[in-house]
C-alpha positions in Angstrom: 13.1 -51.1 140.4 11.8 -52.2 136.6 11.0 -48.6 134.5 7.9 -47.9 133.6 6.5 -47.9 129.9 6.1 -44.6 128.2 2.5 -45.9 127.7 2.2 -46.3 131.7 4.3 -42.9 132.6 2.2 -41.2 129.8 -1.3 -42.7 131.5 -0.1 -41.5 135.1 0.6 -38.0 134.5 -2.8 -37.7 132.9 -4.4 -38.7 135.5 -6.1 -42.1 133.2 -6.5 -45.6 134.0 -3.5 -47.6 133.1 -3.8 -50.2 130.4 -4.8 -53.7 130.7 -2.1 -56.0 130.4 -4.6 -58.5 129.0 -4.2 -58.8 125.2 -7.2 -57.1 123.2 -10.5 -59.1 121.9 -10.3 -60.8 119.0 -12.4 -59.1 116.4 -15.7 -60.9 115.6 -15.8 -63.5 113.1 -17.7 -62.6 109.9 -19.9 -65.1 108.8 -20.4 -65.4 105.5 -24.0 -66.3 103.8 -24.3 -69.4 102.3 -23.8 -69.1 98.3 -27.2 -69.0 96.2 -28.5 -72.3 95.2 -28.2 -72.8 91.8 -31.7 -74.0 91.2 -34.8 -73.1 92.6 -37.9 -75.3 91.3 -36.1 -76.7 88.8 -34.6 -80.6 88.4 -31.8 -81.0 85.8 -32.4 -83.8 83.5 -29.1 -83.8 81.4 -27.2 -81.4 79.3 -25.8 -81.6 75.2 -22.1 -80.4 75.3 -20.7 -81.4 72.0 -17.0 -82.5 72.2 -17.0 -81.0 68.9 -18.8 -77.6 67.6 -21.3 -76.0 69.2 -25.3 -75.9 69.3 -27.4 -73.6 67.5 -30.6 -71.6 68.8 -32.6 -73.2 66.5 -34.3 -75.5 68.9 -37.5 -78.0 67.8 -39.0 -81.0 68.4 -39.7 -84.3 66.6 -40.9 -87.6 67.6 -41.0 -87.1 71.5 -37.5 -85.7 71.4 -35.7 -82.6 71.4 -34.2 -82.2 68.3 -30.9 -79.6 67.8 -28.4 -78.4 65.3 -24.7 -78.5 66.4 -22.4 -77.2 63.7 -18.6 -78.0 63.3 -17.5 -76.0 60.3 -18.9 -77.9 57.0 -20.0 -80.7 59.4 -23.6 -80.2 60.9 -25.3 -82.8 62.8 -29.4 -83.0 63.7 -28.5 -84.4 67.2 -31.6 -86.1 68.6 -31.8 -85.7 73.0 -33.9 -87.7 74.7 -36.4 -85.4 77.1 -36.2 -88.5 79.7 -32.3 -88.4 80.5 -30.6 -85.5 77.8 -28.5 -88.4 76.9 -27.9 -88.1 72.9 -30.6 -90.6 70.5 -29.2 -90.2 67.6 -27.2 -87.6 64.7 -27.8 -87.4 60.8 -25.1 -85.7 59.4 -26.6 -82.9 56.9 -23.4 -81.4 56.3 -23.5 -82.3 52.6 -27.3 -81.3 51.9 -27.2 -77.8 54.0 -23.7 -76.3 55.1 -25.3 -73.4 56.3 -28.4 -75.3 58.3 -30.5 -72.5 60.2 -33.5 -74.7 61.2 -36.1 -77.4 60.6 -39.7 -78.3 60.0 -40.1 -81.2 60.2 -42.3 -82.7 57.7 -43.5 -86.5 58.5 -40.4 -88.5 58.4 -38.4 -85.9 56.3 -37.0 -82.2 57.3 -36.9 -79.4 55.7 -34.0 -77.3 56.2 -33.8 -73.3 56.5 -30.5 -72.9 54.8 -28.1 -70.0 55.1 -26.4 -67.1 56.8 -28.5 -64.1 56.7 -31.9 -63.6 54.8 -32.7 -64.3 52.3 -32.3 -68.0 52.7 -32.9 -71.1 51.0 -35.1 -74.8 51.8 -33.7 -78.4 51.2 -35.9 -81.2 52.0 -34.1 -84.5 53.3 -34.9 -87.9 53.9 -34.0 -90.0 56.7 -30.6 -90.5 55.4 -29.4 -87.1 55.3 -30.0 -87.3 51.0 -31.7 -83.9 49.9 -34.8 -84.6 47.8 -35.2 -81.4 46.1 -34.0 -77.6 47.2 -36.0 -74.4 46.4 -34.9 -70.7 46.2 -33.7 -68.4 49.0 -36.9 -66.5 50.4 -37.5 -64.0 53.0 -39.6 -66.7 55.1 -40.3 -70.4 54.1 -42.6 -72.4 55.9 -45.2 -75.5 55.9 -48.6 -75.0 55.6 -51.3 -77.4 54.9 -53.9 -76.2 51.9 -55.7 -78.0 50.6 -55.8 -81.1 52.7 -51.7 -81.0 51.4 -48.2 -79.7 52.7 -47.4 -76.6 50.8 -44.2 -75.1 51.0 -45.0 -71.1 51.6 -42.1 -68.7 50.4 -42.5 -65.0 50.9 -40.1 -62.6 48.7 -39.5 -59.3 49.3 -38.0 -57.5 46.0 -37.3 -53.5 45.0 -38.6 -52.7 41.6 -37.5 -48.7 41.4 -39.4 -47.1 44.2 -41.7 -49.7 45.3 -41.1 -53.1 47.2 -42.9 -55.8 46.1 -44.2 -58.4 48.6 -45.1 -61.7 46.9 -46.2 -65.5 48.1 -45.4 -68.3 46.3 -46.6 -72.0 46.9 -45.3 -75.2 46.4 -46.2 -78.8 46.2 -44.0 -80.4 48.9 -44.0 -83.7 47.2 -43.1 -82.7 43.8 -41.3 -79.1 44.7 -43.4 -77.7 41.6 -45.1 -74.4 41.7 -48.6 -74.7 42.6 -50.7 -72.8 39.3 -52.9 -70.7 42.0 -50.3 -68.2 43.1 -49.8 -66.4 46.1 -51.0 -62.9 46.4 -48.7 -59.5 45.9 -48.7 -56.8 48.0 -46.4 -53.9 46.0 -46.0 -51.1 48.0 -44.9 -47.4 47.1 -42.4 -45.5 48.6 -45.4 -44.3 51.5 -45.6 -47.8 52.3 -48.8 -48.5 50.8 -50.9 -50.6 48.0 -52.9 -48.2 45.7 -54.8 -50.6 44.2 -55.7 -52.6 47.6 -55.8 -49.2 49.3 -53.7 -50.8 52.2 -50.7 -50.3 54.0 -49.3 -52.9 56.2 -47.7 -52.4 59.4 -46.4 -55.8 59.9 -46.5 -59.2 58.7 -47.7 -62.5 60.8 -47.4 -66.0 60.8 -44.7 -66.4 58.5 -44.7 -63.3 56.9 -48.0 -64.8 55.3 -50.7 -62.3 56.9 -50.0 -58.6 56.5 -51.9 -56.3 59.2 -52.4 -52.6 58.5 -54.8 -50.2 57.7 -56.9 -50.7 55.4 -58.4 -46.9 53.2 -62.4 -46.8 53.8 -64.7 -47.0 50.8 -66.9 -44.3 48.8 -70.8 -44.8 49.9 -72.8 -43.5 47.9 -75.8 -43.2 49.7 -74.1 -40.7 52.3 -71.9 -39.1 49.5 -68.7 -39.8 51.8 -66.0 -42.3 52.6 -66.5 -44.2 55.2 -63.2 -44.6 57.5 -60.4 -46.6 57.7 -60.2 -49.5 59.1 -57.8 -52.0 60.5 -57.6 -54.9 57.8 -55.7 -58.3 57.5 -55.1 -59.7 54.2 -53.9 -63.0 53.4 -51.2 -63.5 50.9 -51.7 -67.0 50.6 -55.2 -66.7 49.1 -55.5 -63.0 48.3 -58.6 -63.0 51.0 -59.0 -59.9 53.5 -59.9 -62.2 56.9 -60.4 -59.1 59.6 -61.4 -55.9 58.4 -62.4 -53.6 62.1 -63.3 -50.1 62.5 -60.6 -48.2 64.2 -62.2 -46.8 67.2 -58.9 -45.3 68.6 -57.0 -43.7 66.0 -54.3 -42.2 68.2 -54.1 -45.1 70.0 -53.3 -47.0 66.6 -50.7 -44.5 65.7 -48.9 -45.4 68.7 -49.0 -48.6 68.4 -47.7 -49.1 65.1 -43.9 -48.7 65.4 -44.2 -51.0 68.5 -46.0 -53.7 65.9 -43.5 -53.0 63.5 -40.6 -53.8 65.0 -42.4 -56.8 66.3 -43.4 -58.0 62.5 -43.4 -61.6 62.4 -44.8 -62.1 66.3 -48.6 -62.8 66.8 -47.4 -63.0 70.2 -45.1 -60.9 72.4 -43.6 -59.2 75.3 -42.0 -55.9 76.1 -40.7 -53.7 78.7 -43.2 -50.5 78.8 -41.1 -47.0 77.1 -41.4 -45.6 81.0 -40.3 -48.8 82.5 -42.9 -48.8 84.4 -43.8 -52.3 84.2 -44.3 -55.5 81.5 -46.8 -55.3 78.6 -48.0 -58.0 77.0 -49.0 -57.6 72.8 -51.7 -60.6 71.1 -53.0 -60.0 68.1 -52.3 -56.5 68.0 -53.5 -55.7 71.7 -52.1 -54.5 74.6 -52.6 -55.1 78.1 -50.8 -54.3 81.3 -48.5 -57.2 82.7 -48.1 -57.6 86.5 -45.2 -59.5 88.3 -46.1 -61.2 91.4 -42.2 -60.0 92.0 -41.0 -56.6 92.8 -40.2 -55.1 89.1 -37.2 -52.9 90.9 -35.3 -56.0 90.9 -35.3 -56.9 87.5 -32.9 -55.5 84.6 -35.2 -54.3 82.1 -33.2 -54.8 78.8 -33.7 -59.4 80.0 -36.8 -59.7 78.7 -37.5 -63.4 77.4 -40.5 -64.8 76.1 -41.9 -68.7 74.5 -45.2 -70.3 74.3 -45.4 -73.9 76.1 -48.5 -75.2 74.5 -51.3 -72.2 74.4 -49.3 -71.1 77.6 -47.0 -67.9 77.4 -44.1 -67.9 79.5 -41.2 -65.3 80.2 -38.3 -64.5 82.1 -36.4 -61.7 83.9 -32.3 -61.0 84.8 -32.3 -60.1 88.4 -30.2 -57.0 88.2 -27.2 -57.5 90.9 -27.1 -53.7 91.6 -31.0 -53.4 91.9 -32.2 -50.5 94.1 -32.7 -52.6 97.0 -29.9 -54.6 97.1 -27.8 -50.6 96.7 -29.9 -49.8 99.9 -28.8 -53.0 101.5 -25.1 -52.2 100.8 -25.1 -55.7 98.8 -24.9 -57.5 95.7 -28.2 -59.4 94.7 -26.9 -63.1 92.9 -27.9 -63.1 89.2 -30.9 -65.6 89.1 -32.8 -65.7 85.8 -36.1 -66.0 86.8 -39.4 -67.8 84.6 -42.6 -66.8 85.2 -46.0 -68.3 83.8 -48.2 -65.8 82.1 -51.8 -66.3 84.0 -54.2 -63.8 82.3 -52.7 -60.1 82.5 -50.6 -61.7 85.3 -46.7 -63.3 85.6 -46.1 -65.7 88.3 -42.9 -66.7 89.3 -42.2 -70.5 88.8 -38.7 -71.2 89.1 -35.2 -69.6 89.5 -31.3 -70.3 87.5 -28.4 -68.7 88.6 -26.6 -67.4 85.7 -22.8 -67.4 85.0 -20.9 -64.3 82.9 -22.8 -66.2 79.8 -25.9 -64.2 78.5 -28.6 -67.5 78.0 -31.4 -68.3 75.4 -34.2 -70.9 76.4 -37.5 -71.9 74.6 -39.9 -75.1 75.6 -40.3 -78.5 74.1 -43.0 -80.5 75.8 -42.6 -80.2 79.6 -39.1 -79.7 79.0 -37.7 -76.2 79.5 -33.8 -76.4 77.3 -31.4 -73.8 78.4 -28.7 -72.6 75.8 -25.9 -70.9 77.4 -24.3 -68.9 74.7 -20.8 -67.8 73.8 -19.9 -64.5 74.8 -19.9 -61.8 71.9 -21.2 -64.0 69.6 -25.1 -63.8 68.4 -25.8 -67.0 67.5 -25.2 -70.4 69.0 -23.5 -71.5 72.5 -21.4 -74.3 74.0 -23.9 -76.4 76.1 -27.7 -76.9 76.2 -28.9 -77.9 79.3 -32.6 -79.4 80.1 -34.2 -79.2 83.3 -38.5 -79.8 84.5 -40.3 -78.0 86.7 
């Protein structure tokens, strides 16, 4: 007679069914989602991924074409794309002219190049062979205005004499690089930050560092034997005019504005994450309104925020935060998209999604284009590959 199992013996004495001889179930097979497309509303167009060097944020256009700076040591290229296929147009090497190329205006058929590191930085203007024309001083901003029915070159200088900083605009006749004789205004402001004899301190500086907004000190009437109040004053640099002067019907509400504007200085236009985090808000000309997402704002990390005009258009864009709250209450990981929105009034619709590598990103618009630089990790400026895609 063949023994009995220990398993069997075991099952009998405690009075339980013996085991099935039949081999267990096979576990259920785990099906897997599908991975995340990569693109969602978008159509690649073509890519710029320089065998050699790498591409610089500083993107522009020119001519119906998007226009970049790569950089290989002493050699930097203006690499044309063409917005139809991202194949590469054309390169003038500039390398000889501006080593330190930070950006271009382009100015008819010639460029003028922001050169240097770090502010303050200096202008060469070049032709079409990459030949600089003429060069001009480092400045805190340079730009190209036209006054006059002319290109000007603007420079703004920032300089510390003892205990005041002196803010001063100088213009320039683009085709001769001479100083123009009507000067820019000065702003010289003491160690509170404001002009005595203007009676105005500025909070920040626009368009070009050429408008300075602040508050403006109210004037003696007579009449009522008082001062009248303060008010909330932009002054041109470029002509020494004052072209807004408001009442300030909220003063508390100006105070808190002010560091927010601040650290914005240079921006007419901009976007922010509220202090609470409670949603978007959305800063023109000094004002403030609430920004809704037509997406849940839980989703989003807060510290992605991204912002460009397209045209009169403003247009942003949000990290999707793999460990959001809901995706925590789902037990799973949310893919990284980067997602662009379209700014309709005080509203941000969702256009389009790109799922992001480990490489933080930088984008801007030119035309109908939307560029996407992918950038190099730990490093603030520049990236390996610039990618174009439409809508």
């Amino acid at each position: 007679m063949r023994a009995l199992s220990t398993v069997a013996v075991a099952a009998a004495l405690l009075g339980l069914p013996a085991a099935s001889a039949q081999p267990g179930k096979a576990p259920p097979k785990i099906v897997k989602d599908p991975p995340p497309p990569p693109l969602v509303g978008l159509t690649k167009v073509g890519e710029l991924r320089p065998a050699r060097g790498w591409v610089d944020d500083t993107i522009t256009e020119i001519g119906g074409a998007l226009v970049a700076l790569v950089h290989d040591g002493a050699d930097v290229r203006v690499t044309r794309v063409s917005l139809t296929d991202g194949t590469v147009a054309g390169e003038l090497a500039i390398g000889a002219a501006a080593p330190e190329a930070h950006h271009l205006i382009p100015v008819g058929d010639r460029l003028l190049v922001i050169n240097g590191v770090e502010n303050p930085r200096g202008a060469v203007l070049i032709d079409g062979t990459g030949k600089a024309l003429r060069s001009w001083k480092p400045a805190d901003a340079i730009s190209v205005r036209t006054i006059g029915g002319k290109p000007v070159v603007v420079a703004h200088t920032s300089t510390v004499r003892g205990k005041a900083t002196v803010h001063q605009v100088a213009l320039y006749d683009l085709a001769s690089g001479k100083k123009l004789p009507k000067k820019g205004a000065t702003l010289t402001l003491g160690a509170d930050g404001r002009d005595a004899k203007l009676d105005f301190r500025p909070v920040y500086f626009a368009d070009d560092l050429t408008v300075a907004i602040g508050v403006r000190g109210g004037v003696f009437r007579k009449a009522e034997n008082q001062r009248s109040p303060d008010t909330w004053a932009s002054y041109d640099l470029t002509t020494g005019a004052w072209i807004k002067d408001q009442p300030i019907t909220d003063p508390m509400a100006i105070a808190r504005r002010q560091p927010i504007l601040a650290a914005h200085s240079g921006e007419t236009v901009f976007v922010r994450m509220a202090e609470d985090l409670s949603g978007l808000e959305l800063w023109q000309g000094g004002d403030v309104k609430e920004l809704a997402l037509d997406q849940p704002g839980e989703l989003y990390d807060p510290t992605s925020v991204q912002y460009a005009q397209r045209g009169d258009a403003l247009w942003l864009s949000l990290a999707v935060d793999p460990t959001n709250g809901p995706a925590v209450r789902r037990q799973k990981v949310d893919p990284r998209y980067l997602d662009l929105f379209e700014v309709q009034g005080d509203r941000a619709v969702r256009r389009a999604r790109l799922l992001l590598g480990k490489s933080p990103v930088r984008w801007g618009w030119v035309g109908d284009v939307w560029w996407v630089l992918e950038k190099s990790v730990g490093v603030s400026r520049g990236g390996p590959v610039l990618t174009l895609y439409r809508i």
